[in-house]
C-alpha positions in Angstrom: 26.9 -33.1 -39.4 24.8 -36.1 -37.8 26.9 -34.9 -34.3 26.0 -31.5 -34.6 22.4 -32.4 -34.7 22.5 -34.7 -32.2 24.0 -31.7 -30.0 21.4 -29.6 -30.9 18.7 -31.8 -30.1 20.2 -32.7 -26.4 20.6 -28.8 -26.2 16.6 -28.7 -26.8 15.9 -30.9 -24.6 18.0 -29.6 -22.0 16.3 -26.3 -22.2 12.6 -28.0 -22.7 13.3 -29.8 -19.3 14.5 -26.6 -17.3 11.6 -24.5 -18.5 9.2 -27.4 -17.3 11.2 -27.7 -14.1 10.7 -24.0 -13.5 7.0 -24.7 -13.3 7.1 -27.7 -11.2 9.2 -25.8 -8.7 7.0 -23.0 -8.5 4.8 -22.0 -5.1 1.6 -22.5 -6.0 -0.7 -19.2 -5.3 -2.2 -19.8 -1.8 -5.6 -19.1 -0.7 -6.4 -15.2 -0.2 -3.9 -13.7 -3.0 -5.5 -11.7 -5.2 -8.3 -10.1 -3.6 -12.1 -11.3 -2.8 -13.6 -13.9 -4.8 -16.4 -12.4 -7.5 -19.0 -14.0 -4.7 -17.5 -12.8 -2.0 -18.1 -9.3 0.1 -15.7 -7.6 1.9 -16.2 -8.7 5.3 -16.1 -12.3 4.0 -13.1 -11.9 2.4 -11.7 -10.5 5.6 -12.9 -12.7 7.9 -11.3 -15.4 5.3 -7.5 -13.9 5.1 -8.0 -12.0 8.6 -5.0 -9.0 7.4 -4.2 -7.7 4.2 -2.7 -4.3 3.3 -4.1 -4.0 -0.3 -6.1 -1.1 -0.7 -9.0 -2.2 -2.3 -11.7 0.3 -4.3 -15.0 0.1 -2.0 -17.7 -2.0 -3.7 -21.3 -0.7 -3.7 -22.1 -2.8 -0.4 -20.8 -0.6 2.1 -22.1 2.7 0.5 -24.5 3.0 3.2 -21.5 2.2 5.6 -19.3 4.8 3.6 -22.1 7.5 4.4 -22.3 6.5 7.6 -18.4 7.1 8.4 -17.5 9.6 6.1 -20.8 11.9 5.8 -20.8 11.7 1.9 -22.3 9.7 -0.2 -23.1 8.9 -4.0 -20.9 7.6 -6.5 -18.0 9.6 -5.5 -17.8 8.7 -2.4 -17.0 5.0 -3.5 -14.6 6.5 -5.7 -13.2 8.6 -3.1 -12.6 5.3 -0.5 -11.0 2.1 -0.3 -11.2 -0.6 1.9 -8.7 -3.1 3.6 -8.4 -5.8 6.2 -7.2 -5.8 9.3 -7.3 -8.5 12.2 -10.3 -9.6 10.4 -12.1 -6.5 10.2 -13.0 -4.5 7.3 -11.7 -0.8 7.1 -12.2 2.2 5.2 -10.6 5.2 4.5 -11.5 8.3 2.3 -8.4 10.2 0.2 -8.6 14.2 0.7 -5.9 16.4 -0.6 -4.2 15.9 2.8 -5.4 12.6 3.8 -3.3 9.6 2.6 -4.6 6.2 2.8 -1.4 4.6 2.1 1.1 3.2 4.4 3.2 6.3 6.0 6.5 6.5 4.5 9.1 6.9 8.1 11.9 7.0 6.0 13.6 9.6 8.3 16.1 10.5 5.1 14.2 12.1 2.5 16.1 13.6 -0.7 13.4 16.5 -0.9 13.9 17.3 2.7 17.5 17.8 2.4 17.4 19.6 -0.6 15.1 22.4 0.7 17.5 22.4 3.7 20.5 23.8 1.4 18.8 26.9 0.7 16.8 27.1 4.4 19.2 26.2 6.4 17.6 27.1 9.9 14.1 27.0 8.9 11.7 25.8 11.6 9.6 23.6 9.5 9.3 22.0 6.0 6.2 22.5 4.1 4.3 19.0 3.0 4.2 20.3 -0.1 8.0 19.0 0.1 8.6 16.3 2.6 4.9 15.0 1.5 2.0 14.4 2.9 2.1 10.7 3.9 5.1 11.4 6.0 4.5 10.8 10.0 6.5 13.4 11.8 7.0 17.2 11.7 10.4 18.6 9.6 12.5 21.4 10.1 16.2 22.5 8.9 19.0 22.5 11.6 22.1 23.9 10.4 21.1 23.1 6.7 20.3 19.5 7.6 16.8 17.9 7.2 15.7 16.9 10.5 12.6 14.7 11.4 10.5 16.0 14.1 7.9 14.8 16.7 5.2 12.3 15.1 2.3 14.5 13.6 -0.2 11.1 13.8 -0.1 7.7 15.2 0.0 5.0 13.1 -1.4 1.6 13.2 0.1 -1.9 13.8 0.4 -2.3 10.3 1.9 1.6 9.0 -1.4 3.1 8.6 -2.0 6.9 9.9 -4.7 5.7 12.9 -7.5 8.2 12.7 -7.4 8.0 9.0 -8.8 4.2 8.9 -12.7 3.8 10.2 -13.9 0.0 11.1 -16.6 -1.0 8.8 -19.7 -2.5 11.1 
């Protein structure tokens, strides 16, 4: 009995020091992750980590810039854009119905694509409604294969459609 309890308390301690190992060993966050500091604007924080591709929601500061860009203002429009870093810069972009402000996905296989090959076998293109809109080339169906096209929009260094993204002065 007294040897069972004695394994049982080495066992504890065994996993007590492994689960305060795992914190010891762990990277500590580094300066930049996780957004702006409550203080700090958007072209400070930008300035400060020079790139990151986090879409951020655009503070009330650069209303005046959003209006500016965008032609539309208000409440909505903030709601409407985000805002990300780029070489130091500050960014923005404004979602539409056909304007993605993610990366572009140039996955040159996609499922939906060859699905709506099977029953179009030769058709000369395939609606974004299908393939999506964030997509960077053109589609069609060649012999009932999905087939990706010439690029529809440039993209930035970093994956971003180009003309979607406007520098923030």
């Amino acid at each position: 009995m007294i040897k069972r309890a004695l394994e049982r308390q080495l066992i504890l301690r065994l996993m007590l020091g492994a689960f305060l190992a795992s914190f010891i060993a762990a990277p500590l966050p580094s300066a930049g992750m996780g957004g702006p500091e409550p203080h700090e604007g958007p072209h400070a924080y930008c300035a400060r980590v020079v790139t990151d591709d986090t879409l951020r929601p655009t503070p009330p500061s650069l209303a005046p810039a959003v209006k500016d860009l965008f032609n539309f203002g208000g409440r909505n429009a903030l709601r409407a854009t985000y805002y990300r870093c780029a070489g130091g810069d500050v960014l923005a972009c404004a979602v539409g119905a056909n304007l993605p402000c993610d990366k572009a996905n140039t996955d040159k296989n996609l499922p939906a694509a060859r699905q709506w090959c099977q029953t179009h076998a030769n058709s000369d293109f395939i609606p974004a409604y299908v393939v999506g809109h964030d997509t960077p080339y053109s589609w069609r169906c060649v012999g009932g294969k999905a087939e990706a096209g010439a690029p529809v929009g440039a993209l930035d260094a970093r994956g971003f459609f180009a003309d979607y993204w406007k520098m923030v002065k």
